[in-house]
VOGU-3710 file (C-alpha; in Angstrom, 3 decimals, decimal comma):
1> xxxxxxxxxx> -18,736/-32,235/-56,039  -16,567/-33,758/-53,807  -13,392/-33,348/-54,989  -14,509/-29,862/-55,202  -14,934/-29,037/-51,195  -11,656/-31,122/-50,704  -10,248/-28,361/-53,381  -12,394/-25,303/-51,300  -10,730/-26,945/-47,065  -7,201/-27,141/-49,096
11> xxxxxxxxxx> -7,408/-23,943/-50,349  -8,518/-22,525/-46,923  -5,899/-24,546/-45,154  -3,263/-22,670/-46,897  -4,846/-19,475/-47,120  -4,794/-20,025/-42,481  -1,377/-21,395/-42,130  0,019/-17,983/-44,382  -2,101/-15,853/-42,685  0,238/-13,796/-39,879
21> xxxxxxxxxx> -0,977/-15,100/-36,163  -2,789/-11,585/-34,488  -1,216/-10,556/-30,738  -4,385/-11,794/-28,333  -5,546/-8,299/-27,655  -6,823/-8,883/-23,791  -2,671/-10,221/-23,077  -1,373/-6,981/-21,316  2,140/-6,418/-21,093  1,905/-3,904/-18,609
31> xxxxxxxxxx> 0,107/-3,563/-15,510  -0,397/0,264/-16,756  -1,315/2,844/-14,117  -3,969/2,852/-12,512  -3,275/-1,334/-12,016  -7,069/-1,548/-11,081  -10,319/0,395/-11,799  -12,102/2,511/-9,204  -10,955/5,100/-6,672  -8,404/3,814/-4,085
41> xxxxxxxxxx> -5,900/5,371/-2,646  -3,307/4,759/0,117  -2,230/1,271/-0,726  -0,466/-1,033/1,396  1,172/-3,324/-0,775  2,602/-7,147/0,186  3,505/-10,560/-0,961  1,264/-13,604/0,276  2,712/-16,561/-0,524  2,764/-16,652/-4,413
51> xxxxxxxxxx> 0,983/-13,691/-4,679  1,194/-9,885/-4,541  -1,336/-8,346/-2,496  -2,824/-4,148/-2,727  -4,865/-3,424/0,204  -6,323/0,510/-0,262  -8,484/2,996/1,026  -11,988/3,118/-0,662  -11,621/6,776/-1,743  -14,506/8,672/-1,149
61> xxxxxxxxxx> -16,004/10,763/1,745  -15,737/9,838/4,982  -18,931/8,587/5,369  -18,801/6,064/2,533  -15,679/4,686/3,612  -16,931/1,775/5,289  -15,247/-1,427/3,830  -11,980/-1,985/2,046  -11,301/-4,229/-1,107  -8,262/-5,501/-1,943
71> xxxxxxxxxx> -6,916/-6,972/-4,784  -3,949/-10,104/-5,845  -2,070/-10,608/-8,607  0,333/-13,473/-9,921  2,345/-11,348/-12,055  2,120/-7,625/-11,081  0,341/-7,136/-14,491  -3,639/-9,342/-13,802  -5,585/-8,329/-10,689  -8,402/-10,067/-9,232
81> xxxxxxxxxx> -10,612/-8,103/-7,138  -11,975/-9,315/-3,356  -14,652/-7,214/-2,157  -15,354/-6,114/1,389  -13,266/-8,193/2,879  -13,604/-5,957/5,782  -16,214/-3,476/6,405  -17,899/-1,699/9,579  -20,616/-4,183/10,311  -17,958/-6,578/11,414
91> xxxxxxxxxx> -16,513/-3,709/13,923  -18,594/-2,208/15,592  -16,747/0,795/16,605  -15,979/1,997/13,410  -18,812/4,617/11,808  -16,984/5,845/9,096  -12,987/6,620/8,061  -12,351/2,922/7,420  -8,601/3,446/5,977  -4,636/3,664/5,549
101> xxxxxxxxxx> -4,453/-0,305/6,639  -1,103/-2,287/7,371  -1,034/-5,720/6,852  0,978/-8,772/7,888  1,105/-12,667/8,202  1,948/-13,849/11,814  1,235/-17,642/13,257  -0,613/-18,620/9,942  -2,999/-15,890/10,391  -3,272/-12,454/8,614
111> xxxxxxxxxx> -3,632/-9,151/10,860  -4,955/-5,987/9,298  -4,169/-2,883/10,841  -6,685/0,206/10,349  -7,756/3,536/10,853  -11,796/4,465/11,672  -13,397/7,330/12,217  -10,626/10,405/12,169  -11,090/11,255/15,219  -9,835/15,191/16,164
121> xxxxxxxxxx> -8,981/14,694/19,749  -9,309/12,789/23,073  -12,825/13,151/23,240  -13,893/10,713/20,217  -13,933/7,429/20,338  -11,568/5,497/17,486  -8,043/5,719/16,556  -6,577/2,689/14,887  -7,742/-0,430/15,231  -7,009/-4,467/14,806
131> xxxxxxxxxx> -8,827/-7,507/12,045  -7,623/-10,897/11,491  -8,717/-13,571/8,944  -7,695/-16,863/8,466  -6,792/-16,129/4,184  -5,218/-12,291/2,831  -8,758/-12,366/0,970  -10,528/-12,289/4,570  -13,195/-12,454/5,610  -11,547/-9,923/8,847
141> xxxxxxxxxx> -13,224/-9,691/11,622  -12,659/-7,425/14,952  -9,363/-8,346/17,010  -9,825/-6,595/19,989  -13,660/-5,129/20,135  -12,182/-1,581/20,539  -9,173/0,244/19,596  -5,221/-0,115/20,113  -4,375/3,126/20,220  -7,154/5,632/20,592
151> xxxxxxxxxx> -5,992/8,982/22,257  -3,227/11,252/21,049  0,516/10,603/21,850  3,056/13,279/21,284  0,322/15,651/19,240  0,187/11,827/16,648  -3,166/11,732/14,927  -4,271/8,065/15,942  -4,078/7,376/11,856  -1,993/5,744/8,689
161> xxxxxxxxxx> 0,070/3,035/10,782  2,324/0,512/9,281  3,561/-2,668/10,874  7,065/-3,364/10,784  8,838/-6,571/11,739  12,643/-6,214/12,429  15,625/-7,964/12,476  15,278/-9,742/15,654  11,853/-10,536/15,530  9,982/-7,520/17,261
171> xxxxxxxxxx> 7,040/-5,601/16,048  7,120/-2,508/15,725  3,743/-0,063/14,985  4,935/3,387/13,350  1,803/5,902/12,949  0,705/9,441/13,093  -1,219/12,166/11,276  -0,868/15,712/11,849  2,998/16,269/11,501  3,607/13,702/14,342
181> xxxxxxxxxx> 4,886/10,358/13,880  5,418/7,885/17,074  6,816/4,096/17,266  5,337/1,628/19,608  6,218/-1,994/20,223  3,613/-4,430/19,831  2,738/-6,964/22,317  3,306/-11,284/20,918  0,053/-11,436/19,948  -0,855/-8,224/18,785
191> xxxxxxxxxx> -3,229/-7,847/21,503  -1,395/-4,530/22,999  1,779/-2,501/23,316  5,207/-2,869/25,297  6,849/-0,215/27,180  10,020/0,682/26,373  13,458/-0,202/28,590  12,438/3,892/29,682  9,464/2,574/30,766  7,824/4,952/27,905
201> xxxxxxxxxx> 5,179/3,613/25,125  5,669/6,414/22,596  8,463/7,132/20,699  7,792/10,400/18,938  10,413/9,767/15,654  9,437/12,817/13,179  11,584/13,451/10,607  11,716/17,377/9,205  8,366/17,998/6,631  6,589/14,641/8,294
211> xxxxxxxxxx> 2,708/14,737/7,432  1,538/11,162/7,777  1,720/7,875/5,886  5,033/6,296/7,554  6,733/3,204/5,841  10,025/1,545/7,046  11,868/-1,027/5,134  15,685/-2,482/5,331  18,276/-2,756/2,562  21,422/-3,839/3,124
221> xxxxxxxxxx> 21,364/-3,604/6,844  20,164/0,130/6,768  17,010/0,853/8,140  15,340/3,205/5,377  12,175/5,332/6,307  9,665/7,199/4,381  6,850/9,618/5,243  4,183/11,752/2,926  4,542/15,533/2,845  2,159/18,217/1,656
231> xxxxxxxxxx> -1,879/18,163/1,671  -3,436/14,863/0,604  -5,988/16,879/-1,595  -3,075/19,138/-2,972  -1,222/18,520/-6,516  2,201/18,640/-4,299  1,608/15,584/-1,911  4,993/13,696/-1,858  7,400/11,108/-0,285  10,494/12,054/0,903
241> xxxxxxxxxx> 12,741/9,192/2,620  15,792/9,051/5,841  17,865/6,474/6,125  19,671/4,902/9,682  21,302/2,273/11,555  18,610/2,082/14,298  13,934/1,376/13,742  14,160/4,539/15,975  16,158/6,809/14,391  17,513/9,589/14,424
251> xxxxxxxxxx> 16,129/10,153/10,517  17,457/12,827/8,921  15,770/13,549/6,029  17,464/13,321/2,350  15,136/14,442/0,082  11,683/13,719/-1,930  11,637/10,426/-4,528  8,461/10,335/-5,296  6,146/13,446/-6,789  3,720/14,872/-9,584
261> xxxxxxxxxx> 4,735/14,809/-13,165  2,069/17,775/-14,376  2,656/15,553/-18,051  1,539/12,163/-16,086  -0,398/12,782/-12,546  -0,495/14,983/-9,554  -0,614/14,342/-5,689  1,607/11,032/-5,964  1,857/9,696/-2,061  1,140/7,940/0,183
271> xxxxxxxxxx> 2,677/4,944/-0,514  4,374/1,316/0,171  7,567/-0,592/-0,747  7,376/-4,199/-2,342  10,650/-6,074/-2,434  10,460/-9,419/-5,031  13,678/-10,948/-3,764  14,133/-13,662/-6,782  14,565/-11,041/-9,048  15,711/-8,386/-6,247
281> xxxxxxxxxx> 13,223/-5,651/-7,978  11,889/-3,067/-5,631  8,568/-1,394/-6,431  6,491/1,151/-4,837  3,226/1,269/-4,435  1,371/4,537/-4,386  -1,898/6,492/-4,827  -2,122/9,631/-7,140  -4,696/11,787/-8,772  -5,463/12,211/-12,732
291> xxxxxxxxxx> -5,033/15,098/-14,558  -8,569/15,670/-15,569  -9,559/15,395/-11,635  -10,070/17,675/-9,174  -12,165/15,691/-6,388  -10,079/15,539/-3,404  -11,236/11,482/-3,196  -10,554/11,123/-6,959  -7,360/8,971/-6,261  -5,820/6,154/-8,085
301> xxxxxxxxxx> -3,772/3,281/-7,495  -0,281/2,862/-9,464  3,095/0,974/-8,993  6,052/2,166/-10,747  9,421/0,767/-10,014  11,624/1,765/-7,253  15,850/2,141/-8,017  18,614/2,597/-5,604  22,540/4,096/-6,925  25,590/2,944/-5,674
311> xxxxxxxxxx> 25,442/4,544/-2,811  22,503/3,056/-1,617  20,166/6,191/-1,870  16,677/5,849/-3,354  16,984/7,013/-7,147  13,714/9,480/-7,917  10,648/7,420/-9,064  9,532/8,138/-12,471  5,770/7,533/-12,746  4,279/6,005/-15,297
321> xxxxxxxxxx> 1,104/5,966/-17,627  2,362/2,192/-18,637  3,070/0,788/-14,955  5,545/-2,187/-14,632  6,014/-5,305/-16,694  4,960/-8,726/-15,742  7,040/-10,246/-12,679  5,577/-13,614/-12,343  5,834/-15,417/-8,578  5,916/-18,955/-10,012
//
């Protein structure tokens, strides 16, 4: 009997070490678009450390758009998800409209810039406000106890800011909904804004077919912006792009690079730029709405990858059902 179950674990033994090894069916090898479940849209992507960060809108109507999630990843391709790591019980001011946030990392803290409420004119109280937290996963809590910016500059919706840190170390907050886009310069400590040597605190910058989401970025010394055109709830929402030598322009526009593919998605915008320098890949970050969808908050988050020719213009995005491959940090 017992030679015969040493006969049976040889005969197994082989049978195993002949038998083909099987793929592990949970390794992805893309992120594939959307990277995360759930409706989120206008993402502000960053790297934190060794890291890459998405921090979106919670898409759905106003009202319910009272906390943001965000979401890491070591390799572009597994997220983890943080919940609420910012919502309106921990500011007060905000009611509803909780979106569009900025984000940066400034004196070992992290600052999260945000728009609450939509407010339609002069007479309602919000605009875009100010969080900080200690780690990118928060807890944030209320910066200021009331909004930086709160009335409307140059006919700028108080909305969809991004933060941008230049060349010589000052902050600069670009912003604006309703075809109006303004730059102001942020104070040290984020605390309020700086005139201008004009003594002004509003730059209006619009380019031609502005509609919101500004993003600025530089590559190779050129200071490259990019807006959202069209209707947010519309199949043709877009980015289109200007490049200059200056954060304040002028910016003349060149042309869209990121759009539907009726085969893929439709209302691709509203967006952000991620630059891993190791590997010198550039990838955008963007919100966009599935085919079989026609809820204006049904939006998606995606990242695709981001090209530039010879010439230093931005190559047309393809977007993708399969997303990018793994780009590990470590």
């Amino acid at each position: 009997m017992k030679n015969n179950y040493l006969l049976i674990f040889a005969c197994l033994s082989i049978m195993q070490a002949c038998t083909p090894k099987q793929a592990n069916p949970e390794q992805k090898v893309t992120a594939g678009n959307p990277i995360v479940e759930g409706w989120y849209a206008d993402p502000e992507g960053i790297i934190f450390d060794d890291k890459y960060w998405v921090y979106p809108t919670y898409s759905a109507p106003y009202d319910e758009q009272v906390f943001m999630d965000a979401f890491s990843s070591p390799d572009l391709v597994n997220w983890t998800k943080h919940e609420r790591i910012i919502d309106t019980a921990s500011v007060k001011w905000v009611k509803r409209a909780m979106w569009a946030p900025a984000i940066l990392k400034k004196d070992n803290k992290y600052f999260l810039f945000f728009g609450g409420n939509d407010i339609q004119s002069d007479n309602e109280y919000g605009g875009i406000g100010v969080a900080v937290a200690d780690k990118p996963e928060g807890p944030f809590k209320d910066y200021l106890g009331k909004p930086l910016i709160d009335k409307f500059y140059n006919g700028a919706q108080p909305i969809d800011q991004f933060v941008f840190k230049d060349k010589d170390g000052s902050y600069y907050i670009y912003y604006g909904g309703w075809k109006h886009c303004n730059v102001a310069k942020l104070n040290n400590d984020f605390t309020g804004l700086v005139p201008f040597e004009d003594g002004t605190i509003y730059k209006e910058v619009t380019p031609e077919n502005y509609v919101e989401g500004p993003f600025m970025f530089i590559h190779n010394n050129k200071y490259y912006f990019m807006w959202s055109e069209g209707g947010w709830t519309g199949p043709n929402y877009s980015v289109a792009y200007a490049i200059a030598d200056s954060p304040f322009g002028p910016f003349k526009r060149i042309g869209k690079i990121l759009q539907q593919d009726p085969k893929v998605a439709t209302g691709a915008g509203h967006h952000s730029v991620i630059h891993e320098p190791k590997s010198d890949k550039w990838y955008i970050v963007y919100h966009r709405r599935p085919l079989t969808e026609t809820d204006g908050n049904h939006r998606v988050t995606c990242i695709d990858e981001m090209q530039f020719d010879e010439n230093g213009y931005i190559k047309p995005v393809v977007i993708t059902n399969e997303g990018v491959k793994a780009n590990p940090l470590k």
